[in-house]
C-alpha positions in Angstrom: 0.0 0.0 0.0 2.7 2.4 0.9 4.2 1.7 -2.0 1.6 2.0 -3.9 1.2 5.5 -2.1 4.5 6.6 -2.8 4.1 6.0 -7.0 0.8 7.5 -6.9 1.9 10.4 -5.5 5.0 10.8 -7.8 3.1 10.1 -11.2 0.5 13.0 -9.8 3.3 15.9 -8.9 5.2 14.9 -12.5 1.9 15.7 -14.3 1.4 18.5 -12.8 5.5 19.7 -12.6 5.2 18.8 -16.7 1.6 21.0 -17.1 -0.6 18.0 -17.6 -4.4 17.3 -17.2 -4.5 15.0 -14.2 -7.0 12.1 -13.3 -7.9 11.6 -10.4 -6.1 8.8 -8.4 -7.4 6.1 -6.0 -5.5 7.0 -3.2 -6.8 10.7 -3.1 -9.2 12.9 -1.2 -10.8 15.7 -1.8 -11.1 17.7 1.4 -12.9 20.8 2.8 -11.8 24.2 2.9 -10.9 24.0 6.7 -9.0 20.8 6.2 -7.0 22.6 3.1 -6.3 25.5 4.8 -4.5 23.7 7.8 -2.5 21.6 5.1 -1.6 24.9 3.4 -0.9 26.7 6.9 1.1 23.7 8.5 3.6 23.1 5.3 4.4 27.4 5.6 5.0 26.9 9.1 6.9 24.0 9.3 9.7 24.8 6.0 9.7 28.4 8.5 10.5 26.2 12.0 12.8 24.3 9.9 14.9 27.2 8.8 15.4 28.6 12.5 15.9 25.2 14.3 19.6 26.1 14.5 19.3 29.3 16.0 20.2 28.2 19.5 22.8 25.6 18.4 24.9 28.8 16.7 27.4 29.1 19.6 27.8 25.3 20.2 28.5 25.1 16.4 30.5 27.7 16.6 32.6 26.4 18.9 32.9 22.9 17.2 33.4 24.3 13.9 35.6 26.2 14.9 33.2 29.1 12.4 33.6 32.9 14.5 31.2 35.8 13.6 32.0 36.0 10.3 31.7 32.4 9.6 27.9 31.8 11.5 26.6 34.9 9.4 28.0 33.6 6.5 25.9 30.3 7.3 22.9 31.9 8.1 22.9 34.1 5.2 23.4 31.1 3.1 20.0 30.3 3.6 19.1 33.9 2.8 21.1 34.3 -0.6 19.3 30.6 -1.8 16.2 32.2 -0.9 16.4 35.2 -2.6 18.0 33.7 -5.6 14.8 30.8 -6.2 12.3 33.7 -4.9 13.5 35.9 -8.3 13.3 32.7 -10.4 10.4 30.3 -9.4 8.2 33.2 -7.4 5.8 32.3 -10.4 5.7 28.5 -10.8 2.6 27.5 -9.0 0.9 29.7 -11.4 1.9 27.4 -14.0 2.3 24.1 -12.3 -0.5 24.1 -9.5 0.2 25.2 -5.7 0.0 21.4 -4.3 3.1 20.8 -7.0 5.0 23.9 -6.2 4.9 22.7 -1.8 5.2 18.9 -2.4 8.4 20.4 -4.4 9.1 22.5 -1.5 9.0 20.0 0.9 11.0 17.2 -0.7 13.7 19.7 -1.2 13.5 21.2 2.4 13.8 17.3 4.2 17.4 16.6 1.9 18.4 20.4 3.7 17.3 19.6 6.6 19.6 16.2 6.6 22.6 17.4 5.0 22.6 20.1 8.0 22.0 17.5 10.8 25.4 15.5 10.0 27.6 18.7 8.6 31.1 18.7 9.5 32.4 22.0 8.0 31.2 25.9 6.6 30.6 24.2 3.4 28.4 21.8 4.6 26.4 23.9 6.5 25.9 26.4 4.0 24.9 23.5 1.6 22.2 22.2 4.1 21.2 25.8 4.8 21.0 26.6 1.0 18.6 23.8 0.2 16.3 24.9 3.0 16.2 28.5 1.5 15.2 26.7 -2.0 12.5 25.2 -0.1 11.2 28.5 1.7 11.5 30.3 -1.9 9.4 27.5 -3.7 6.5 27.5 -1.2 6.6 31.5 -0.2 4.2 32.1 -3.6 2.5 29.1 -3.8 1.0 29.0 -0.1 0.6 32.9 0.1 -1.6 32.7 -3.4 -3.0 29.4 -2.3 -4.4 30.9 0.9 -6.0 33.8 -0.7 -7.6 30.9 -3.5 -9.3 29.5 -0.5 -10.6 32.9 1.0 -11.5 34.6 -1.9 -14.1 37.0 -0.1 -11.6 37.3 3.1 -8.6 38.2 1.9 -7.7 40.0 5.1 -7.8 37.1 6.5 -5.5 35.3 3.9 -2.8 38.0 4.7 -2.9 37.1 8.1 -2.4 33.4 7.9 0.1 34.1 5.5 2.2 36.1 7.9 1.1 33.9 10.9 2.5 30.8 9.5 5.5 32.6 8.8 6.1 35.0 11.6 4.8 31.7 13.6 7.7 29.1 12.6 10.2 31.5 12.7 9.3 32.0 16.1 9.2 28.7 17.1 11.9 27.3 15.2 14.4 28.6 18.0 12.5 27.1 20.5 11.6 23.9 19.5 15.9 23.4 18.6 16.6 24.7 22.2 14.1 21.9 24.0 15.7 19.1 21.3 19.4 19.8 21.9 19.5 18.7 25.5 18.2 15.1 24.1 20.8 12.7 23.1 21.8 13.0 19.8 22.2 16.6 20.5 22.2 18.6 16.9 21.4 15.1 14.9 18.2 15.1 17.3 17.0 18.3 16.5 16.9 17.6 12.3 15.5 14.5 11.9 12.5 15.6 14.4 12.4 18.5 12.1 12.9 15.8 8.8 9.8 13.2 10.3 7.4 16.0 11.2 8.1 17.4 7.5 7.2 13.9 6.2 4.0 13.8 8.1 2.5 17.1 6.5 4.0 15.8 3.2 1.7 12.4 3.5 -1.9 14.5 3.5 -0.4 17.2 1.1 0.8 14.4 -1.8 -2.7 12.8 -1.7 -5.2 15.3 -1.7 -6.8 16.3 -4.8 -5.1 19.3 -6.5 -7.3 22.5 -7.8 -5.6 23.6 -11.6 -3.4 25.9 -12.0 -4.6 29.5 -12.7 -2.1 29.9 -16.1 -1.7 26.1 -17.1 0.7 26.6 -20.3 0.1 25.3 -23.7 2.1 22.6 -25.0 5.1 24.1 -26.2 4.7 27.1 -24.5 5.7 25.0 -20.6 9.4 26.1 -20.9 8.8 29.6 -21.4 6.0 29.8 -19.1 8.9 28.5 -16.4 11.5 31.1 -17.3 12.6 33.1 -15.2 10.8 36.3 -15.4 12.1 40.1 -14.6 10.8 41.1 -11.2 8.2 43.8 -11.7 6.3 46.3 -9.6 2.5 46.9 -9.9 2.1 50.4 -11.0 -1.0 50.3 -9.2 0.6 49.8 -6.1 4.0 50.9 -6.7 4.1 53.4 -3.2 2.6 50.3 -1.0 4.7 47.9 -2.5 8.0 49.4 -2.0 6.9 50.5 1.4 5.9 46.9 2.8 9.6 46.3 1.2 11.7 48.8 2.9 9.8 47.7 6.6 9.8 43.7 5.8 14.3 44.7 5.0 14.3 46.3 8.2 12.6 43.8 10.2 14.6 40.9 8.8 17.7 42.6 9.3 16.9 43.0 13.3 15.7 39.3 13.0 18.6 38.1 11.1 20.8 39.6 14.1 18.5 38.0 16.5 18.7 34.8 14.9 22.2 34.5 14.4 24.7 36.1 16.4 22.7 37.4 19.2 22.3 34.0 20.9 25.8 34.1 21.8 25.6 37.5 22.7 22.9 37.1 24.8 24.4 33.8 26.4 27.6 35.9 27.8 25.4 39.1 28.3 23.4 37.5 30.7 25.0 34.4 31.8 22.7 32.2 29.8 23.9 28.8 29.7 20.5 26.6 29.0 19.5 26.5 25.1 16.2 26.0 25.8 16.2 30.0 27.4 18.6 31.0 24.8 16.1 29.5 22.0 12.9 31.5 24.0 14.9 35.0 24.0 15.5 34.3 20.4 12.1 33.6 19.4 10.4 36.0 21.8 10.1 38.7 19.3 9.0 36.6 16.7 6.2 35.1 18.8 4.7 38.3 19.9 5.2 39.2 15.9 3.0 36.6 14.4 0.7 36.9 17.3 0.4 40.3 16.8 -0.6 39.7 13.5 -3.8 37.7 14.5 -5.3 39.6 17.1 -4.5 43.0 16.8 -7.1 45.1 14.7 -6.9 48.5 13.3 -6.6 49.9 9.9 -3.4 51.7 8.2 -2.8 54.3 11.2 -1.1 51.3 12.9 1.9 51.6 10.8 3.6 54.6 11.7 2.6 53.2 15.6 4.5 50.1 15.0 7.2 51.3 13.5 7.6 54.3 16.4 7.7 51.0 18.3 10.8 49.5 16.6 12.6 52.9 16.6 12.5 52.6 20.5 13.0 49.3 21.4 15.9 48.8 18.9 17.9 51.1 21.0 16.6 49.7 24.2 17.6 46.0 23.9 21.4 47.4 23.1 21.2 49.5 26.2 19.7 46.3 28.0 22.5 43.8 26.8 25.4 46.7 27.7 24.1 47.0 30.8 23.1 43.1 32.1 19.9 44.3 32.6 17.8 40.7 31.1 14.3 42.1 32.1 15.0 45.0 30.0 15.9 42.9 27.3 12.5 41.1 27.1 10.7 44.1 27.6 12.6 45.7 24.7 12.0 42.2 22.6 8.4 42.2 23.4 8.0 45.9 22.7 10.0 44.8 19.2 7.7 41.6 18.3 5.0 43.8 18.4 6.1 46.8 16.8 7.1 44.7 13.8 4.5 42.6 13.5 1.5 45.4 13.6 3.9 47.6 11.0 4.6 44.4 8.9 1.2 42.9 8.7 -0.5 46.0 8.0 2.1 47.0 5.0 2.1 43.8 3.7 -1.8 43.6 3.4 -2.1 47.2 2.0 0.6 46.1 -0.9 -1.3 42.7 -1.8 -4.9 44.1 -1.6 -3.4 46.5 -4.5 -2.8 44.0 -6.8 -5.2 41.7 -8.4 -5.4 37.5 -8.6 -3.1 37.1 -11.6 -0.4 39.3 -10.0 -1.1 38.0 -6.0 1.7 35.3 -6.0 4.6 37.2 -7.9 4.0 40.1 -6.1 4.4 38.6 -2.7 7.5 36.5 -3.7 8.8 40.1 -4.6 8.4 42.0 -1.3 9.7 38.6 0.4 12.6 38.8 -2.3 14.0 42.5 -0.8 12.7 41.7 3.0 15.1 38.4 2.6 17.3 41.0 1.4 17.9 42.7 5.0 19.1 39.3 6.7 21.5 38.7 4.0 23.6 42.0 3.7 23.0 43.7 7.1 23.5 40.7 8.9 27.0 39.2 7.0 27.9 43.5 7.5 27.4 43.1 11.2 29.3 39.9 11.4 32.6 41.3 9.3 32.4 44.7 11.8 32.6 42.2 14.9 35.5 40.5 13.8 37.3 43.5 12.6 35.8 46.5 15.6 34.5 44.3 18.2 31.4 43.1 19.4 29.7 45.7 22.0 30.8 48.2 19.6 29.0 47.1 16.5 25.7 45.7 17.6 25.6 49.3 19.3 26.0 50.8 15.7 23.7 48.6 14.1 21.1 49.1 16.5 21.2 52.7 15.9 21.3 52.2 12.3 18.1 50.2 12.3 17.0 52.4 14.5 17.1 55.7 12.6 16.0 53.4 9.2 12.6 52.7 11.5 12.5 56.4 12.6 12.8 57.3 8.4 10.2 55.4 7.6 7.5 56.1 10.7 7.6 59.9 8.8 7.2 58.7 5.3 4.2 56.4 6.7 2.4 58.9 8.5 3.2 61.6 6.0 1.1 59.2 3.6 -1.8 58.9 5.6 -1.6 62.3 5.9 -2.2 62.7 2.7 -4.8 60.5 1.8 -6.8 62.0 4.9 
């Protein structure tokens, strides 16, 4: 039976990866909308905890690998620069090859990362394992953003939201759930192939379900072209929005990236942190009050300039906080940032997508991912070089003030805007 599974699925996902008419296989279901959406939230979430797993396990690695600054920023942004390279080529694939192709795809690719970072031995090899998990990420960004708004077609606040809570949400946990595995035996090895088995579970329901066609399904010898790599373009109905859910979503994922990579170790000797399970919570503090943020705080587009106000202020204060040992400042200052970024992020992100119609939904989002991406990749491999070369304390205190001032830049140009359409 399993095998029979396992060729069923395969012939289904090559039909639809060559732009075929499918029929309907005996080992498929055809499920409800709520059952879909959780299948569509869970893979988003999951390809997100799977990316941020090693989070806490930066110093140990570190350590073993003998990596420094430079080297663990190089490794995190590997996953970054992967990202942002498949986000500019495949953003549009699930157009043209279903969404249910594009995250079985995306899921298959993200297990083989996860593995070949569980047994790395060098940089190389972590980079490698770290790449193929961005290629994942970039595959599925489109496909379950677009998917979700498919499947709430007369709530597509709402699709926003889950689309940014399933992200938001296992970037959060990711750090987490790595700090509670490491302490079991196994150690990093652990942590992956938990992350590898719980992939293969929401892989089982996703493979067999009954795919919906794709929106753009190419004619024959038009399925190469329809693939090619296309040149990143801006709605010019949305051209303000778009650029300014951009510019926040860089400058979020630049404070995250830092969060995410070095500041674990930072945090360890700031405050005498020695337990990865606390190291992985302060980590993904911010990112849990982000995405849950994002679900239960309401307001319309004057919340922007609020939440950025928000990051301006509490980028500053968790410096201060670290310099000084001061931990309870530190989580005030994280929550304070989780939420600032995640009411500013949220509600630029749904003003940019409601400006855009259907055809243009899943590009577009793969775009503003594309140059949010963007601020964990340079910023964060920029902050790594300075530490190595001016010192720790010293940089992160200049890089907070940097983000700082971009947040402060862009609470004006956000309320000047809503100034202006009042």
């Amino acid at each position: 039976v399993v095998a029979t599974l396992i060729l069923g699925v395969n012939l289904s996902v090559i039909s639809e990866l060559r732009m075929q008419p499918m029929n309907h296989r005996v080992l498929s279901w055809n499920p409800g909308l709520t059952a879909r959406l959780v299948i569509t939230v869970a893979v988003s979430f999951l390809l997100l905890v799977g990316a941020n797993l090693a989070t806490p396990l930066y110093p140990a690695l570190q350590a073993e690998l003998h990596l420094g600054a430079m080297g663990t920023t190089v490794a995190f942004a590997s996953y970054v620069c992967s990202l942002m390279l498949f986000l500019s080529t495949v953003g549009h694939w699930s157009d043209h090859i279903g969404r249910r192709a594009a995250l079985v795809v995306a899921v298959v690719v993200s297990i083989a990362g996860t593995l070949v970072f569980a047994s790395a031995s060098n940089l190389l090899e972590l980079c490698l394992g770290r790449g193929l998990q961005g290629t994942g990420v970039a595959l599925a960004t489109g496909a379950s953003a677009a998917a979700l708004r498919e499947l709430l077609p007369s709530r597509p606040e709402w699709a926003s939201r889950f689309t940014l809570l399933a992200s938001s949400g296992g970037v959060a946990f990711g750090p987490v759930l790595g700090g509670a595995l490491a302490d079991l035996p196994g150690g990093r090895h652990t942590v992956f192939v938990v992350q590898a088995f719980l992939l293969l579970l929401v892989l089982i329901p996703l493979s067999t379900l009954q795919a919906r066609p794709a929106i753009a399904l190419a004619e024959r010898g038009q399925r190469s072209k329809a693939l090619a790599p296309r040149r990143l373009g801006i709605p010019s109905s949305a051209r303000e929005q778009f650029w300014l859910a951009a510019l926040v979503g860089f400058l979020s994922f630049a404070i995250f990236g830092f969060v995410l990579s070095l500041a674990p170790g930072y945090f360890a000797g700031a405050f005498g942190l020695e337990s990865l399970l606390a190291i992985g919570l302060i980590a993904g503090l911010p990112l849990g009050i982000s995405a849950l943020s994002q679900l239960v705080v309401r307001g319309g587009k004057r919340l922007l300039p609020i939440g950025l106000g928000l990051m301006a202020t509490s980028t500053v204060g968790l410096a201060v906080a670290a310099e000084h040992r001061q931990l309870a400042w530190a989580i005030a200052a994280l929550v304070l940032l989780g939420l600032g970024q995640g009411i500013a992020f949220r509600t630029a992100f749904a003003s940019a997508v409601d400006a855009v119609s259907d055809q243009q939904h899943a590009q577009t989002v793969s775009t503003i991912y594309l140059v949010t991406y963007l601020g964990s990749a340079v910023p964060v491999i920029a902050l790594g070089w300075a530490v190595g070369v001016f010192g720790q304390q010293q940089s992160i205190l200049v890089f907070s003030l940097f983000c700082s001032a971009v947040a402060a830049a862009l609470t004006i140009w956000a309320w000047t805007g809503l100034r202006r359409a009042s």
